[in-house]
Every structure is written in C-alpha cells, then in structure tokens.
C-alpha positions as CSV (number, residue, x, y, z in Angstrom):
1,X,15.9,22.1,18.9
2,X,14.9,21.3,15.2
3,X,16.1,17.8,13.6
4,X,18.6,19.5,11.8
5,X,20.4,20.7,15.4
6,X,20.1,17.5,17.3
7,X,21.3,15.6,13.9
8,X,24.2,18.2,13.7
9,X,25.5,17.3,16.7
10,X,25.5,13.5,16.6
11,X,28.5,11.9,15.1
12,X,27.4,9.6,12.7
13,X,30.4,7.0,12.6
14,X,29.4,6.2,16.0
15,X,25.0,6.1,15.3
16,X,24.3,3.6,13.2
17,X,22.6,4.8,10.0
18,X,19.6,2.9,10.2
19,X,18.7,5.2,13.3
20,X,19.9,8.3,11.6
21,X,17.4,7.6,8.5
22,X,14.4,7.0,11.4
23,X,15.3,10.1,13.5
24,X,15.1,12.2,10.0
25,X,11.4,11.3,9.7
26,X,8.8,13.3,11.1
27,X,7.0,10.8,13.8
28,X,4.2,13.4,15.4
29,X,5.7,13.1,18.8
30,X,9.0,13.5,20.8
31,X,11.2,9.9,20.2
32,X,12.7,8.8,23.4
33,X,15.1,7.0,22.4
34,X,15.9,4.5,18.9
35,X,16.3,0.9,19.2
36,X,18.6,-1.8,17.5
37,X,18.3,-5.4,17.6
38,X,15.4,-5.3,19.8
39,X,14.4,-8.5,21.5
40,X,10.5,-8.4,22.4
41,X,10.2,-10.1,26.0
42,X,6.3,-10.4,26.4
43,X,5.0,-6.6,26.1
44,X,8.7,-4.9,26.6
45,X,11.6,-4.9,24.3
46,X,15.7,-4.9,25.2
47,X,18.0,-3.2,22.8
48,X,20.7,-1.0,22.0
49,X,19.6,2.7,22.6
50,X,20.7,5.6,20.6
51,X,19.6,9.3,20.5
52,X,18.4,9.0,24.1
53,X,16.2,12.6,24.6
54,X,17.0,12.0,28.6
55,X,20.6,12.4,27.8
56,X,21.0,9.4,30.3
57,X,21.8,6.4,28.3
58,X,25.0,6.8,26.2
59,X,24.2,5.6,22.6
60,X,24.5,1.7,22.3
61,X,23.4,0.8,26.0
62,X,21.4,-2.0,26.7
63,X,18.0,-1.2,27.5
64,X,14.5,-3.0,28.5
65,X,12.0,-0.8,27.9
66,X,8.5,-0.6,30.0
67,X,6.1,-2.7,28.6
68,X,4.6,-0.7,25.1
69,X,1.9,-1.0,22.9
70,X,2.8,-0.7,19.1
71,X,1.5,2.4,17.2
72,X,2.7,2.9,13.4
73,X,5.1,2.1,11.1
74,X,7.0,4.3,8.8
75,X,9.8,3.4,6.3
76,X,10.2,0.0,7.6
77,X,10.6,1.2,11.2
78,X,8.2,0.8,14.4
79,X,7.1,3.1,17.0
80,X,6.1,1.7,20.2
81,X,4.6,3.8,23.3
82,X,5.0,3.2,26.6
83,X,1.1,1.9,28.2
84,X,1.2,4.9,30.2
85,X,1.8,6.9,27.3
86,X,4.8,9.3,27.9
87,X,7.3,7.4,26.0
88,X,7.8,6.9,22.6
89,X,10.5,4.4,20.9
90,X,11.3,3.8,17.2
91,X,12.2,0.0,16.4
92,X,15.3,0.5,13.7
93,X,16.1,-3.0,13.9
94,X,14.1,-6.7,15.3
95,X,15.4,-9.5,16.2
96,X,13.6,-12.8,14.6
C-alpha cells in the first residue's frame, strides 16, 4: 500500500497529529510502529504506539521496545532501529 492508502484508512481524531505529520514523510524504510511520550530506559524506549505495521498493537498501547540504536532525524522526529536491525520506530514525542 502507498502512504496515501494506509493514511486513508486511519481515523485521525483517534491518531494524534503529531504521528500523522511523521508517517507523511518519506523515512527510506518500513516504520514499525510511531511513538508518543517515549520514556528511554537504558537502550529501549516505552510509549504509546500508533500505526503499528504488525496490526497487533491497537493505536495508543503501551509498548517497550527492544533495545535500538538511533539513526536520523527528520522534522523534529527520531527514528530508532532495533540492534538487530528489522525494526524501525519514529520518536513523535520524548519525555524529558
């Protein structure tokens, strides 16, 4: 599916629209999933998750992710990978 299919079927008064903005840029790899008010707990992070690709977590789940190594940022967001390198996660929102 293109952006524009998975976005069209999200309803956006439930996704916040911090994660719709970072899901609408083009981050070179498959995003797992989008994370709010992540918490970093040594090399992991726990947060809400939205736009899960698994189809597993509902949107706004807790989550604690493996631990992940930080690759780029774009328009104020984060991506993280996974150390073994099949997961991808974009950082919407840090805690302090």
């Amino acid at each position: 599916m293109i952006k524009r299919q998975v976005l069209g079927l999200v309803d956006p008064a439930v996704v916040p629209s911090g994660v719709l903005i970072a899901s609408s840029l083009d981050w070179g790899v498959t995003v797992d999933a989008y994370l709010i008010d992540a918490a970093r707990m040594g090399g992991r992070y726990a947060a809400q998750a939205y736009l899960d690709r698994s189809g597993e977590i509902r949107d706004g789940m807790t989550v604690v992710t493996p631990e992940v190594t930080q690759i780029s940022r774009k328009g104020g967001f984060l991506m993280v990978r996974s150390l073994s390198q099949k997961d991808h996660y974009v950082i919407v929102t840090e805690q302090s």
